[in-house]
C-alpha positions in Angstrom: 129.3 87.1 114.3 126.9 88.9 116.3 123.6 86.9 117.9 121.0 88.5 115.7 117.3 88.8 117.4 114.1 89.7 116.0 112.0 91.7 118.7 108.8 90.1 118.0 106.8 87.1 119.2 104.6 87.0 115.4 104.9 83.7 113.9 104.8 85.7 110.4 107.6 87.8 110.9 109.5 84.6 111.9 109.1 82.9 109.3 109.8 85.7 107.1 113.5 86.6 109.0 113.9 82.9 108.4 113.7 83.5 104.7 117.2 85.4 105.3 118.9 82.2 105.9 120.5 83.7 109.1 120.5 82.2 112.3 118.3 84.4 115.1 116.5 84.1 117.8 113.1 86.0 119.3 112.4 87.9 121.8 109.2 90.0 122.1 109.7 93.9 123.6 106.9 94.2 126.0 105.9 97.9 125.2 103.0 100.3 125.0 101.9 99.9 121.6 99.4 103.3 121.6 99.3 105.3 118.8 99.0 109.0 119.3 96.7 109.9 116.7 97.8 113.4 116.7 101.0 112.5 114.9 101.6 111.1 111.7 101.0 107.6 111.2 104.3 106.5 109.9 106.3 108.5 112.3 104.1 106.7 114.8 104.6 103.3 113.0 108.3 103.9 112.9 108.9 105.1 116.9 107.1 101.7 117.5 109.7 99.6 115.6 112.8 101.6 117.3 111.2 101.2 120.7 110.8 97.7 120.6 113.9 97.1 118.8 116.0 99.8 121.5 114.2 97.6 124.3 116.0 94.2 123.1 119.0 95.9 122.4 119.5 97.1 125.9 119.0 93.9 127.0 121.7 92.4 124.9 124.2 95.4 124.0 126.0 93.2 121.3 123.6 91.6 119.3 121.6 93.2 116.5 117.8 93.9 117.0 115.4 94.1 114.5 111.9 95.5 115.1 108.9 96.0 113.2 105.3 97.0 113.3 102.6 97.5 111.4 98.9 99.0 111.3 96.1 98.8 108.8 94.6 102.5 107.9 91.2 103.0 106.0 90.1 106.7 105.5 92.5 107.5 108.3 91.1 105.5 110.4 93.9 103.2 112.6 92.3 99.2 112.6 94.0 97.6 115.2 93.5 93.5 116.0 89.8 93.3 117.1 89.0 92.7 120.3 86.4 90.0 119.4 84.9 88.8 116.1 82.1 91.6 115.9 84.8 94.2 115.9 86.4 92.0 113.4 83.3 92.1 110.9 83.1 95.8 111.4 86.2 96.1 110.1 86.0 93.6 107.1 83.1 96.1 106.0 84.9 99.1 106.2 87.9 97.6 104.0 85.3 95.9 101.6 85.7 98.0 98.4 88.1 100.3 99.8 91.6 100.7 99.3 93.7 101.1 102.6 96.5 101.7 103.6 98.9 99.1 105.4 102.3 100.9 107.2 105.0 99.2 108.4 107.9 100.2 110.4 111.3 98.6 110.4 113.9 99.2 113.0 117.8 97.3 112.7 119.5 98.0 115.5 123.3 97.6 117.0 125.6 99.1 119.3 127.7 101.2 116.2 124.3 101.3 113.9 120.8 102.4 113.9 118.5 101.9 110.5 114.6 103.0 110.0 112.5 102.7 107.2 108.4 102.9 106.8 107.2 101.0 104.1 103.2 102.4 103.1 101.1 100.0 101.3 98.2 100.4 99.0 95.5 97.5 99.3 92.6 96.9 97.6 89.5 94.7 98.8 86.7 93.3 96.5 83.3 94.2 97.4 82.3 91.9 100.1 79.1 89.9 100.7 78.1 89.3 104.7 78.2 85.8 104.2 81.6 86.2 103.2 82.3 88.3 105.6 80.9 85.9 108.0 82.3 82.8 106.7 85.6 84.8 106.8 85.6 85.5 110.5 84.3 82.4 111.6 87.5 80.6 109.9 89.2 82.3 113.3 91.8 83.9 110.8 91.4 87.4 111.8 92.2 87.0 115.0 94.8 88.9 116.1 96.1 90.6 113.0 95.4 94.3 112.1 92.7 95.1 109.8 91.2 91.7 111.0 93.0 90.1 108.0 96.0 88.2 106.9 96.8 88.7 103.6 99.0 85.4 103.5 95.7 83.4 104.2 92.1 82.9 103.0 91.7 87.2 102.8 93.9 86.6 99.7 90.7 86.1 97.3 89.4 88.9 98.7 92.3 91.3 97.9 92.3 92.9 93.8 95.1 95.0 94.0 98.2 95.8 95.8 100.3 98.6 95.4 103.8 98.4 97.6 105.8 95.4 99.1 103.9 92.6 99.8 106.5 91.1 102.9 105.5 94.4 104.5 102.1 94.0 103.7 102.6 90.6 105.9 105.0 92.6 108.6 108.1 92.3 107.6 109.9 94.6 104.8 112.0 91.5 103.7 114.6 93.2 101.4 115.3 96.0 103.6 115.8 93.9 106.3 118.0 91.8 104.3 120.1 94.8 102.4 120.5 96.1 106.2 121.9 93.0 107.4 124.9 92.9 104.7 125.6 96.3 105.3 126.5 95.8 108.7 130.1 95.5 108.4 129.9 93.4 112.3 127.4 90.9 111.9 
């Protein structure tokens, strides 16, 4: 059986590979993770999986790598992780009664196999007060995610609808990375 590694250091995306009940082990690719914003977001989303995943896999020519990113859009409009909390309320206002878009790109990766997939979800937020807004940010939650939010956490009230895969949504396509891993015939 081949060593199986996830190219990531995000404690969500661990957990969720874990979910696979296949042993693994993680190793973040240290890449340049600019977006060109003249191309199309989930082509962009998707070369940022493969290059993290081709990284690892050069690294360790017989294992299988699986890589994955994600971004939050809003009127086409690319919300990164905020540098500081401000940039973080700014961008809990902009998603406050909005629907946005969260894209996620998946990479599995092995010596005889390559797979890609871009999952897009549709997100919707609840109109939101300042104070909530506030009381949000200053749980220290949106630190360090995209959009300034975790869906898995305390932004969950916040959220009315959501149109697409919820794993991905989180950063991790869980049943594509799943079906991929019983298709490869090696692992």
């Amino acid at each position: 059986m081949k060593k199986l590694i996830l190219a990531s250091q995000s404690p969500r995306r661990r957990e969720l590979l874990e979910k696979c009940g296949i042993p693994f082990t993680c190793e973040p690719a240290d890449i340049d993770e600019t977006i060109d914003d003249s191309r199309d977001l989930s082509e962009e989303i998707r070369r940022l999986s493969l290059v993290k995943a081709a990284v690892i896999l050069k690294k360790h020519p017989d294992a299988v790598v699986v890589g994955s990113d994600t971004i939050v859009a809003v009127d086409g409009k690319v919300l990164g992780k905020p540098k500081d909390r401000d940039e973080a309320r700014k961008m809990l206002k902009m998603l406050s009664g909005h629907t946005h878009q969260v894209i996620t790109g998946l990479s599995v990766l092995s010596s005889r196999r390559q797979f890609q997939d871009v999952s897009i979800s549709h997100v919707t937020f609840a109109t939101l007060s300042d104070d909530e807004i506030g009381a949000y940010v200053s749980s220290g939650e949106c630190d360090d995610k995209a959009g300034a939010y975790a869906i898995q956490g305390g932004a969950g009230k916040f959220i009315t609808n959501i149109d697409g895969d919820y794993y991905a949504i989180m950063g991790l396509p869980l049943n594509s990375v799943y079906e991929e891993l019983k298709n490869i015939s090696d692992y």
